[in-house]
N, C-alpha and C positions, 0 to 999 in steps of 0.2 A: 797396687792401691793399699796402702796403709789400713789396718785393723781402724775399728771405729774405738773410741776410747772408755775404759770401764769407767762407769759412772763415780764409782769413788773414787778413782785416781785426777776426776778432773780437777784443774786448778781456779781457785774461786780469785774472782777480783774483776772491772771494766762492767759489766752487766750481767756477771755469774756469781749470784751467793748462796748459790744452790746445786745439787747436784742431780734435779729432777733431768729424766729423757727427754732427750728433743719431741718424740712425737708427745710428750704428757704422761700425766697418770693420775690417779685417783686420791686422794687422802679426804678421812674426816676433818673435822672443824681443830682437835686436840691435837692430831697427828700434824695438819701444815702450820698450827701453832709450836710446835717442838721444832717443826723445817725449818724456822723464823730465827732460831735462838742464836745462830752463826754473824747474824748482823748484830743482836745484842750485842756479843759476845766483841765481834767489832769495837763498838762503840766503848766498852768499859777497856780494850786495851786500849786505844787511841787516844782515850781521856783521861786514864787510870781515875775511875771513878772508886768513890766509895757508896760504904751504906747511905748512907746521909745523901747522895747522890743521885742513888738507886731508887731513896723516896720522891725524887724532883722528877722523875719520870717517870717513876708509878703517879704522879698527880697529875700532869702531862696527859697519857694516856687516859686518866679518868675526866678529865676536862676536855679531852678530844671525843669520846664514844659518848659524853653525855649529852642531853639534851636542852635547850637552855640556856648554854653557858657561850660565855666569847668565843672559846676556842672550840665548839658543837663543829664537828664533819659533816651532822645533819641538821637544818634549822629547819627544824618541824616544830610548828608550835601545836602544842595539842590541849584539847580544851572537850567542854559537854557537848561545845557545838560544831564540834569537827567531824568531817565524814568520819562512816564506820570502819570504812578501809584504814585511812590513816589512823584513826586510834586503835586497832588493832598491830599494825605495826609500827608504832610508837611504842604500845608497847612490848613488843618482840626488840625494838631498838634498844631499849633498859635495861630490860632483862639478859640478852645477850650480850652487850655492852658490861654491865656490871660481872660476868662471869671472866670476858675477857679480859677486865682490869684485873682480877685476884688471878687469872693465869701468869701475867703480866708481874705483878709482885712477887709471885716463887719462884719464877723460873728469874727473876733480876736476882733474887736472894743468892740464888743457888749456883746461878753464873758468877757473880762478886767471889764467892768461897770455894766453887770448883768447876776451876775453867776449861771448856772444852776445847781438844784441838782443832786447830783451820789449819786444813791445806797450802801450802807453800806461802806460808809467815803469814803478814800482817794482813787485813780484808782493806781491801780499797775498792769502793765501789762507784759507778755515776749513776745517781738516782735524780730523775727526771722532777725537778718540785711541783707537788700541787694545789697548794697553797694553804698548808692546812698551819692556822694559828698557832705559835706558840706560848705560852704561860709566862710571864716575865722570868720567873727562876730559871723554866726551862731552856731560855731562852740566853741567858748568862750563862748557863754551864756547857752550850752547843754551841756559843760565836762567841763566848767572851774570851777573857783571858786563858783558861784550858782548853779550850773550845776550837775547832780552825772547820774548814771545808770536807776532811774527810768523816772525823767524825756528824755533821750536818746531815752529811749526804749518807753517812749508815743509820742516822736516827731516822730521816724522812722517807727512804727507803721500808724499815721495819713500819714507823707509823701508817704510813699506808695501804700495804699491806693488811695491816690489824682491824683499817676503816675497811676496806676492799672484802676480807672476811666479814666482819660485822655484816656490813649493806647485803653478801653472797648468801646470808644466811635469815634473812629477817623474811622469806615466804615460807617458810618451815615449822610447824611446833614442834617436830623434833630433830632440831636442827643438829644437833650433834651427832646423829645416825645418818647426817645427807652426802655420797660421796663426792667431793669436790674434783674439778675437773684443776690440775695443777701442770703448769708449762714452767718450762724456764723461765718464763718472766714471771713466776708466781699466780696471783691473782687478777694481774693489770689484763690481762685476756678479755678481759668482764667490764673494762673501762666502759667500752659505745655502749654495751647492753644498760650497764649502770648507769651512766648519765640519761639512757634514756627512760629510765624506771623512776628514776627519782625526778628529775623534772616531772614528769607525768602527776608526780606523788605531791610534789609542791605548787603546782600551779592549776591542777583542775581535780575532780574523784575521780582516782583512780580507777581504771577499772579491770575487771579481774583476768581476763585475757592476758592483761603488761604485765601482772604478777607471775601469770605463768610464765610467760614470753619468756622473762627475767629471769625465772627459777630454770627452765631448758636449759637458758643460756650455762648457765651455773652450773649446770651437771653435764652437758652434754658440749657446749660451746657454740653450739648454734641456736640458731632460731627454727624458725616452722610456721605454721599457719596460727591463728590464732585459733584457740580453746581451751577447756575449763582445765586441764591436766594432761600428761604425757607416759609414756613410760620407754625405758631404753634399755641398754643391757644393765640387770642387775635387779632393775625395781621398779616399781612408777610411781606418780607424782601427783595427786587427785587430792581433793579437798577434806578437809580435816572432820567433816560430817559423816563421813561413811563408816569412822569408827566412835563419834560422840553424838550423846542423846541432841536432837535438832533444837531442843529449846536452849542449851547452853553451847552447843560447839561454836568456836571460831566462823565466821561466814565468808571470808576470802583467804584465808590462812590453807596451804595445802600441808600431807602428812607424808615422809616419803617411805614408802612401802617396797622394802626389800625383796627379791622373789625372783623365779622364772617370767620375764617379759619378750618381747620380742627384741633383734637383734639389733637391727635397726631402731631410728626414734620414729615414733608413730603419737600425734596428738589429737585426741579424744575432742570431738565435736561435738557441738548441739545437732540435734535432727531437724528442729525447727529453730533456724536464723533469728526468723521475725517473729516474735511469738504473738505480736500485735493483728496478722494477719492469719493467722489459723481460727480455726472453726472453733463455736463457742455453744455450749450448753448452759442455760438458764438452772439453777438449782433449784430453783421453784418448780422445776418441772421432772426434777428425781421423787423418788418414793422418800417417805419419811422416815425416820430412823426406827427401825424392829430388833428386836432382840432373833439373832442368828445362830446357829450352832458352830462357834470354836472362832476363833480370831483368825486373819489372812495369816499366811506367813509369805515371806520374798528373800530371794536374793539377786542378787546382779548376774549379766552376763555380758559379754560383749561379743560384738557384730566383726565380720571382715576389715583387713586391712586394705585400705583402697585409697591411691596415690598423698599415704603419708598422716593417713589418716582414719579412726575409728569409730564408733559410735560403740556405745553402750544402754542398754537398759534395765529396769527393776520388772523384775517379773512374780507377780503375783498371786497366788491361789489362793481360793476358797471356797471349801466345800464342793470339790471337783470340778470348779472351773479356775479357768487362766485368765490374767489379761498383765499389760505389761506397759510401762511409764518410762519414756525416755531417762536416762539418767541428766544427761543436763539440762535439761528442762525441771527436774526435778532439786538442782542444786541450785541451779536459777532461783524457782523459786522458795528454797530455802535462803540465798543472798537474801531475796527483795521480800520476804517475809518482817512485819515489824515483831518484837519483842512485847506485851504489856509489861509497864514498871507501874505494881500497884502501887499506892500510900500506905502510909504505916496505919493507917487504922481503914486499911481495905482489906486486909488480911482472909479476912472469912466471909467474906462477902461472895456473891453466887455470879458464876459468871456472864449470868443471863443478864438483861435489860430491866427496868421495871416494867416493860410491855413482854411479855415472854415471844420469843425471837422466834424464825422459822428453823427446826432442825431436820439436818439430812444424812443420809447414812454413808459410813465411810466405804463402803462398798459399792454402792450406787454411785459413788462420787467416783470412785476410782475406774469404773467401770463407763463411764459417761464419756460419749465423746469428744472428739475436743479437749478445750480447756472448759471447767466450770467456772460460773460469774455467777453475780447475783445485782439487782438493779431495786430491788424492794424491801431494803431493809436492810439488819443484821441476821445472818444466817450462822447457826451454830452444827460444826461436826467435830463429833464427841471421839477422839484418837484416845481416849485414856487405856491402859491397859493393853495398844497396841505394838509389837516391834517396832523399835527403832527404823527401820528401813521401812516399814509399813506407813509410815509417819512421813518419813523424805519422800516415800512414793507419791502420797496425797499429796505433799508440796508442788510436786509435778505435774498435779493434774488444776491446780486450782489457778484460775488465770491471777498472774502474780501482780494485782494494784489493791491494794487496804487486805491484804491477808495478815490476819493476828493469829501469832502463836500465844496461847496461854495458858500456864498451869493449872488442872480443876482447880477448884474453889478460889479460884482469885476472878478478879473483875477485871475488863478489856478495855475498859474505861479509859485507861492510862497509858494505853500505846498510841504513840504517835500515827498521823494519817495523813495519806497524798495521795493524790488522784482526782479521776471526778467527779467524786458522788461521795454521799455519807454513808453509805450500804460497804458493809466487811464483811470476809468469812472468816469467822471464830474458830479456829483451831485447838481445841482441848488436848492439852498433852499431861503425859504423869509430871508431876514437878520431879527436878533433878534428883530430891533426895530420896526418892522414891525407887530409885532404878536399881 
């Protein structure tokens, strides 16, 4: 039986313009950006492009990753009155789109003046089209007269690619630190998972399960059960709140957090499914809020691995007792938490009522069974000066319909409200710049 071939000596051309392992491997977002530069590089012998050239497809590619435009890989139209999911990764699509484009222009520069070598002469490749619009110019200089089928097929190839990175990385804030899961066929691996993330994204609100679903896929190549985050060899993959204050973080954006995890993929569950049918506590019926000796502190822990699956929670003390707050139930309800957006001349305004509201302690709250509700009003508990995790904890305990986060001294006036009644719990948290 013949030796299996060293990966550098394989020969690129037919469906190889790469020389990743058959079983796969890992690169960042930079690193399978440099892997790509062989089809460039393609493309400018095949065409002998110049500078002037090199701009028609740096605009090309900025007209394909943007949002908007004829030639958009994503037509997401985003607006004030778009789900919060998709305007959060809209604008992860921009922002990562625009970094891609300027990758895009040096590494064109750099390949025009210092070309690298490819494996056994010229790159011929058959890249499958997926119908991504081209630019009029673009579009002359890849089928017109310099232009023929090979060069085509090594631009359509790289462009996709570029959109396939792009979409692989938009559940991420820090996506340049995500390790990608890379096959010989690049990133097309991700196609089913990605068609079905994005449909999802354009035709109803998304909901935060697909985002994971999506991001698994992307690191790991599989799917899993549905939940809030995962982790697999290397890191794991959990929502962008566990390291940012709850009134500004991301709310369906996850973080990927490098580290000892388990070996296997294991996805972090809710403990309660239905949160609508769990047991309920009246907050009328906690003690009112008293000045305590020293603020909770928390951190997390997690539960057993049990068929591919985890549970985690916030565990709490204070003042020599314990109590402990699902974690997804508590990221839950920091999702379904609204925001107040004061007015410009609400500024200093108190964040009580003109009828002073009923107030409850965050301890009592936290400690209350169940989920806490309230049926009689606006109910105020005062998180200023709490930990951050002390804060997502409380999210987790408060049944999550009209729960407002709001900074002291601003007014709740101005967050928006769903559900079935006019009774909210007011959340007071430090304003952001305070932390």
């Amino acid at each position: 039986m013949p030796p299996a071939p060293n990966p550098s000596t394989l020969a690129l051309g037919g469906s190889r313009w790469n020389t990743f392992p058959a079983a796969g491997t890992t690169l960042t977002a930079r690193d399978f950006f440099t892997a790509t530069e062989p089809l460039l590089q393609g493309i400018i012998d095949d065409n002998a492009l110049t500078s002037a050239d090199g701009k028609v497809l740096e605009d090309q590619i900025r007209a394909t990753l943007a949002l908007g435009t004829r030639e958009t890989s994503l037509p997401l139209a985003i607006g004030p009155d778009s789900a919060l999911a998709a305007r959060e990764l809209g604008a992860q699509a921009e922002m990562i789109g625009r970094e891609l484009v300027s990758w895009a222009a040096s590494a064109l520069e750099k390949l025009l003046t210092s070309r690298i070598p490819l494996p056994a002469g010229p790159l011929v490749v058959r890249s499958h089209c997926y119908g991504h619009l081209l630019t009029p110019p673009a579009a002359d200089l890849l089928l017109g007269r310099r232009g023929g089928p090979v060069t085509m097929q090594l631009f359509n190839e790289w462009l996709h690619q570029i959109v396939l990175l792009r979409d692989a990385l938009l559940p991420f804030t820090n996506w340049q630190d995500v390790p990608l899961l890379i096959t010989p066929a690049g990133l097309r691996h991700t196609e089913p998972a990605r068609d079905a993330f994005l449909t999802e994204l354009l035709v109803r609100q998304i909901r935060h399960s697909s985002i994971v679903d999506f991001a698994r896929h992307v690191v790991t190549g599989a799917g899993g059960p549905p939940g809030y985050g995962f982790e697999t060899g290397g890191g794991t993959a959990l929502p962008a709140v566990l390291d940012q204050p709850p009134l500004s973080a991301p709310r369906h954006l996850l973080t990927w957090r490098a580290g000892p995890a388990a070996e296997d993929t294991v996805t972090y569950v809710a403990e309660i499914q239905d949160y609508y049918a769990a047991p309920r506590t009246l907050v009328e019926d906690l003690p009112s809020a008293t000045t305590a000796p020293g603020p909770p502190t928390a951190r997390t822990g997690t539960g057993p691995i049990a068929d591919g699956t985890r549970r985690a929670r916030i565990e709490i003390t204070h003042d020599g007792t314990t109590t402990h707050v699902d974690l997804g139930q508590a990221l839950r309800g920091h999702r379904f938490a609204h925001r107040a957006e004061p007015a410009a001349d609400d500024a200093h305004s108190d964040a009580a009522s003109p009828t002073t509201p009923h107030t409850a302690a965050v301890w009592s709250a936290l400690r209350a069974p169940g989920l806490v509700w309230t049926q009689a009003g606006d109910v105020t508990l005062n998180a200023t000066g709490q930990d951050d995790l002390v804060v997502l904890a409380l999210l987790g305990r408060l049944y999550p319909e009209n729960v407002i986060l709001c900074p002291a001294g601003r007014s709740a006036a101005q967050a928006p409200s769903e559900g079935t009644g006019p009774s909210h719990l007011v959340t007071l948290v430090d304003p952001p710049q305070a932390r």
